[in-house]
N, C-alpha and C positions, 0 to 999 in steps of 0.2 A: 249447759256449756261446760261446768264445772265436771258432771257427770262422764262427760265423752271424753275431755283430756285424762284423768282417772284410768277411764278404760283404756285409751292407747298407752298407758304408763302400764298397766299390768300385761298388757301384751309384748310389751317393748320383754319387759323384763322374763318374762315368761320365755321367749326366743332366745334368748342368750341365755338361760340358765340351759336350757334345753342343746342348744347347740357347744356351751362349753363340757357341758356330759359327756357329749355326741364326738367331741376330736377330742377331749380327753377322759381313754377311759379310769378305770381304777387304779391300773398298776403309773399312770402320769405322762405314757407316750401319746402323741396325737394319732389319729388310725387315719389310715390313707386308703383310698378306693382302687381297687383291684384295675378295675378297669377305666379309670382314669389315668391310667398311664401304657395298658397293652391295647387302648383300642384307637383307630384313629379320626380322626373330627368329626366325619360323617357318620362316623359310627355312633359319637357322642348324640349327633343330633337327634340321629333315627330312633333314638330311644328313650328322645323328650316327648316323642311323634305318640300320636294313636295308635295301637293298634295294627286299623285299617289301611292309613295313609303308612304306615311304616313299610307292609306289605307290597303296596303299590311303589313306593321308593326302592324296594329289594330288584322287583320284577325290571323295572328299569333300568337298574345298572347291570342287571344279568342278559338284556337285550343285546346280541352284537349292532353293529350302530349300522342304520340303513344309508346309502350315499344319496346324494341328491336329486332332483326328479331332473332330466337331461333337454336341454334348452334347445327351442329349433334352431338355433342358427349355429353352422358346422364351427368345431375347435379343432386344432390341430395341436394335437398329439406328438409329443417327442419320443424316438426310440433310436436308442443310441446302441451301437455293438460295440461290446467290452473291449477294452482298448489293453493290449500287451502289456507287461507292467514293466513302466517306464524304468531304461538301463539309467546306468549310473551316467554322471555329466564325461568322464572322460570316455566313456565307452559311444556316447551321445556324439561328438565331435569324429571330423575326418583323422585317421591315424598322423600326427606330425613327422614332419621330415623329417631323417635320422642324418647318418652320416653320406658323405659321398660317397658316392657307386659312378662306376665303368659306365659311360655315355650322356652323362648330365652334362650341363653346364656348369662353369664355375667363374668365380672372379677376384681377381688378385688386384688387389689395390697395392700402390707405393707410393709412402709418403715424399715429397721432395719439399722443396725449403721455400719459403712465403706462402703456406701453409695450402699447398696446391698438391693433386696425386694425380699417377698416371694408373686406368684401369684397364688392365688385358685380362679378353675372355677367351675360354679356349672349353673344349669340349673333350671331360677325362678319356682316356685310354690307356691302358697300363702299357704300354710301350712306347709312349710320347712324351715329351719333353716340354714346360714351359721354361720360354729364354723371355727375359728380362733384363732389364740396363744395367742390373746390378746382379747378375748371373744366370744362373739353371736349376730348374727344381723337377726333378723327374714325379709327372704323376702317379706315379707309383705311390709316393710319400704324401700326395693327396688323399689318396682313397684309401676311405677308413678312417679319416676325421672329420669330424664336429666340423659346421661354420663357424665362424668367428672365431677361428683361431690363427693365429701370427706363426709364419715358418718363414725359416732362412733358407737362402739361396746359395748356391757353393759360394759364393762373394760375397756371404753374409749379411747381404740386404734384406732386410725384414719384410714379408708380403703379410699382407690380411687376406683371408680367403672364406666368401662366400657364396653364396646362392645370387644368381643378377637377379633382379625384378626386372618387368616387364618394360620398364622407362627405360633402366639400363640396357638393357638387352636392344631395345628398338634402336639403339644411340649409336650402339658397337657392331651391331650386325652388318654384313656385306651389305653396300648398295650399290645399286644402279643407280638411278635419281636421286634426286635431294626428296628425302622422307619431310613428313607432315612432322614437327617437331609436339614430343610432350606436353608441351604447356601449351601450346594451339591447338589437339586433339581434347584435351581436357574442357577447353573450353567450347567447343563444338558438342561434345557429349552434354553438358549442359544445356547450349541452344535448343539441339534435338529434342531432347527429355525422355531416352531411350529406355524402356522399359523392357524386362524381362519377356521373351515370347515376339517381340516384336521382330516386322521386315524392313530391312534396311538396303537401302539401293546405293552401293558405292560405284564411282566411275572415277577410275583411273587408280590402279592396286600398286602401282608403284615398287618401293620396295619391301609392299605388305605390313609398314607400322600402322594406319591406320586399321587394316583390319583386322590386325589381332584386339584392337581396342574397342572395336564394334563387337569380335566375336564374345570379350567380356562382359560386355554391356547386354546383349541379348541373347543371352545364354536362359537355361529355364532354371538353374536355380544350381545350388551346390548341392553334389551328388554326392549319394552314400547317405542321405538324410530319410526318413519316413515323413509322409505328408499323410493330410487327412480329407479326405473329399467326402462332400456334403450332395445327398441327392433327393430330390422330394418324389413319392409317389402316391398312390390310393392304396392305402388299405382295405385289403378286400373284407376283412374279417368286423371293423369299425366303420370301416365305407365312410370314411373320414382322410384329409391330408397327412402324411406320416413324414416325420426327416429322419432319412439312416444316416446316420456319422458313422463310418467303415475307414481304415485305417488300412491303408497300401502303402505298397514297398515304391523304392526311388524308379527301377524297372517299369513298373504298372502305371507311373506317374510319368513316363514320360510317353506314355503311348496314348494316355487320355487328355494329359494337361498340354496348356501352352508350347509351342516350338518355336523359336523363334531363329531367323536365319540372316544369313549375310550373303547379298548379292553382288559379286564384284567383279564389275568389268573393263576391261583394258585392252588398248588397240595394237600392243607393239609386244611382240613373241616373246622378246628377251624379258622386258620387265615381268610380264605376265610368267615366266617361268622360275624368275626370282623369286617374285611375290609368294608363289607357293612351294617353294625351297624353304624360304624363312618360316614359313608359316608352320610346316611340318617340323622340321627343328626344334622349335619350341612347343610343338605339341609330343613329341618325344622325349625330350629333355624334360618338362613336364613331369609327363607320367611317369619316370622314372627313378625323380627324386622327389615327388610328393606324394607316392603313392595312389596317387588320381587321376582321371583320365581331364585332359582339357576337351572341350566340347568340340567335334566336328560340324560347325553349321555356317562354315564360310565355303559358298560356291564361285570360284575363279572361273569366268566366263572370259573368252581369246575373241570379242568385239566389240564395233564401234557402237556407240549408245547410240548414234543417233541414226544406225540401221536396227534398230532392237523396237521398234514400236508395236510389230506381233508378238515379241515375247513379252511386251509389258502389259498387254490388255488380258492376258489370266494371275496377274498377281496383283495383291494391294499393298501398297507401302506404306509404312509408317510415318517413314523418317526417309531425306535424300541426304548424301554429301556429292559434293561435285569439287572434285581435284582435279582438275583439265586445264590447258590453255584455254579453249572457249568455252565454258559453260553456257552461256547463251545459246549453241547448238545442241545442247542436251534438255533443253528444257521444256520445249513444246512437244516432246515424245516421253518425257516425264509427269508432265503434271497431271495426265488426265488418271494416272495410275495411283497418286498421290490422295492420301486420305483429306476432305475435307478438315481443316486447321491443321497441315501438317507442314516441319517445318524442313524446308530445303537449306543446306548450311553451303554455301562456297567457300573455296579456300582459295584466294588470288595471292599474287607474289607483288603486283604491282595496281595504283591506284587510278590509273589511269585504264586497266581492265574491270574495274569495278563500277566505272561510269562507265561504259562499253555496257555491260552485263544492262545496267539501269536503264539504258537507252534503249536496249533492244526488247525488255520487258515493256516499256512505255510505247512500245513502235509496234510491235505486235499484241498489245493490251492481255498479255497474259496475267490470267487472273492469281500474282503475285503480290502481296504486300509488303515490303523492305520498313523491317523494323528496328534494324540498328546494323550498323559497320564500325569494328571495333580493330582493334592492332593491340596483343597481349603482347606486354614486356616487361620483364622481372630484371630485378636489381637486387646484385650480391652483394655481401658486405662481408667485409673481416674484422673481427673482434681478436686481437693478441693483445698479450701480456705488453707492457711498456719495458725496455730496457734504461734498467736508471745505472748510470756511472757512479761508480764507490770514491771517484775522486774529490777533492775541493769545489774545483771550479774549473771552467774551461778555458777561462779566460788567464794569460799570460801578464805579470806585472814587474816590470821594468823597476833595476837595482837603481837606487841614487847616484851610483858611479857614473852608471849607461844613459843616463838621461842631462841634458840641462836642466840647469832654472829656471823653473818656470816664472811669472811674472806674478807680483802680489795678490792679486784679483783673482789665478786661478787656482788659489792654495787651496779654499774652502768647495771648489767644485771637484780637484783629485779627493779629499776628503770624504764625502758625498759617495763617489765610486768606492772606496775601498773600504766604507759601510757596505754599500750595495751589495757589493763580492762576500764580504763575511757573512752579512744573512742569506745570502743564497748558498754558502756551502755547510750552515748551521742546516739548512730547510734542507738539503740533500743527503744529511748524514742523519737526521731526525726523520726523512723518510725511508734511511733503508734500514734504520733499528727497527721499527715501523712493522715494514714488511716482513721483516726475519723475527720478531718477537708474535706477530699473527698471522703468518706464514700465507700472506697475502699479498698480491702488487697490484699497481694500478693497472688500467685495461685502456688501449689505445680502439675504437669501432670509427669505420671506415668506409666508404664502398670499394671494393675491390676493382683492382688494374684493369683487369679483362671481364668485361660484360657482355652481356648476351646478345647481338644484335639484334634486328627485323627481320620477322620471318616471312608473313603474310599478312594479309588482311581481311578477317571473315567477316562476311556477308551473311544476314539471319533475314528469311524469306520464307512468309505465312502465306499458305495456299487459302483463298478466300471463296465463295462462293457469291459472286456478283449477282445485281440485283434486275430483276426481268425487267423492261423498256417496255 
């Protein structure tokens, strides 16, 4: 035992004499391996290796790499065509509307006093004149400005002038009838659940606010845009499924994609000739000052719905409205054209025609479901500033001269008041340093004088597919 530890002590020592020789030679620096620092890992290893196996390690990485053996059951394969290299985002977007041009629309608001305005629309012309309460402003002086800018009138009344939106414009436009109001058309878009590409059957076009609302709603999309369509075929070459992703222009997409359109019909010549007065107007005006075209996909049809049952049985509809006095006779020449869960929206004036409607559905078992009747009504409010008095107080207090004597008992209740009075005009003059040192006042919210009336009351009706007997 004695003999073997001996021996591992002369070997111990034998290796480090041997290995401090070896990193330090004579001249005292340590020597460093060449290629312990130009070769890399694999290299290091390969050449702990035999020989033989180092050879076969070389032979392998020199191999290009084989793919994998290809499995019976088909893949599908992606192949995508090189997509244009994406414009910048302002170039991306339709060009913005600049300033006014000769034939648009426009709108002049004027403020007047309990914070109310009057809005006149009129349609530029450089040789026409807007007249206002508070004078004359030749369009001339319009065109060639910015929206939202503020011009005087020879009487110096201040106008705002911009672009109407399409609420506005529905509001101000010429009528014949009483139009389907904003805020009852908004709510019906909803009922429906109108999507892009779809067919909508309107009956009774009125003075065409409705269907400028619908022709929004089922438009195919905003134009001047690039879309991307996806098409699966066979690969003849892989004999496997392939998807091209190809990239077309807004043109080529509307020849293949979605269309969706608006049917609207109306039994009385005049309205019917309105309806599409208005409707071109704003598709002119439009074009002209947004540099984009509005969608042509409302068809004005001059009859009665409930002689149209051959023209219903080649289209499917999506979506119905019905603006009539009776809708109850548009119904049973409508439904069978109506998609399975599709939803028919009424629009009655009076409550006692909407039990009418429900009667006549239950009486002829038209396969209708009535899932709600609703009456939308909005409530204004005004929020102004408070007007606070710089004076004391409002109240008047009587000299000792002007007054009798009063009797003992009421000496401590005048007292009382004319405390009252000094903190209430300490509180008023404490509120208007107040306001003039944080340039702030208090705010009076309210609902305002004139509110919206009743317009109608919509009817939401789910076509159902009844159950065989």
């Amino acid at each position: 035992m004695r003999a073997w530890r001996a021996l591992r002590r002369a070997a111990a020592s034998s290796s480090s004499s041997s290995s401090s020789s070896s990193s330090f030679p004579a001249d005292g620096k340590p020597r460093r391996r060449a290629w312990g620092t130009s070769l890399s890992p694999l290299e290091r290893v390969r050449r702990l290796l035999p020989p033989e196996e180092a050879a076969a390690v070389a032979r392998c990485a020199a191999a290009p790499p084989q793919a994998p053996p290809e499995e019976e059951e088909e893949v599908v394969v992606e192949v995508a065509v090189a997509a244009p290299p994406r414009p910048a985002l302002v170039e991306a977007v339709s060009p913005r509307p600049g300033c006014f041009r000769a034939g648009e629309l426009a709108l002049a608001e004027v403020r007047r006093k309990h914070n109310t305005a009057v809005k006149l629309l009129c349609r530029l012309a450089a040789e026409a004149v807007l007249t206002c309460p508070g004078g004359v402003l030749p369009h001339r002086d319009i065109i060639g400005q910015l929206p939202g800018q503020v011009l005087r009138t020879s009487g110096g009344t201040r106008l705002l002038l911009r672009r109407p939106s399409l609420e506005e414009y529905v509001l101000l436009m010429p009528r014949g009838p009483t139009i389907a109001y904003p805020k009852d058309i908004s709510a019906i878009l909803t009922m429906t659940d109108i999507h892009p590409g779809d067919t909508v059957l309107e009956t009774g076009s009125g003075s065409g606010a409705m269907s400028l609302f619908l022709s929004r709603a089922a438009v195919n999309g905003p134009s001047g845009q690039n879309h991307w369509h996806y098409q699966a075929y066979v690969n003849p070459v892989h004999g496997k499924n392939a998807v091209v992703v190809c990239h077309i222009s807004s043109e080529e997409w509307e020849k293949v994609g979605p269309k969706g359109r608006v049917l609207s019909y109306e039994i009385r010549d005049d309205h019917h000739s309105l309806a599409k007065k208005n409707y071109r107007h704003w598709r002119s005006a439009w074009e002209i000052g947004h540099m984009d075209e509005w969608p042509d996909n409302v068809e004005f049809i001059l009859k009665d719905i409930s002689t149209a049952a051959a023209d219903m049985k080649s289209v499917t509809l999506d979506a119905v409205v019905l603006d009539m006095l009776n809708p109850q006779c548009a119904l049973p020449v409508v439904y069978p054209s109506l998609k399975q869960g599709g939803v028919c929206a009424v629009y009655l004036a009076n409550i006692t025609q909407v039990i009418d409607l429900l009667d006549r559905i239950r009486s002829c078992k038209l396969p209708f479901l009535c899932e709600r009747i609703i009456e939308v009504t909005h409530r204004s409010w005004s929020v102004l500033p408070a007007k606070i008095k710089h004076c004391k107080s409002s109240q008047m207090v009587e000299t000792q001269e002007n007054m009798e004597e009063p009797p003992q008992n009421e000496y401590e209740e005048i007292h009382m008041q004319d405390q009252a009075v000094l903190k209430e005009s300490k509180y008023n003059e404490s509120l208007c340093d107040a306001a003039a040192t944080n340039h702030s006042v208090p705010y009076i919210a309210r609902p305002s004088h004139c509110q919206e009336a009743h317009s109608a009351f919509l009817t939401k009706l789910r076509k159902f597919r009844p159950l065989l007997s």
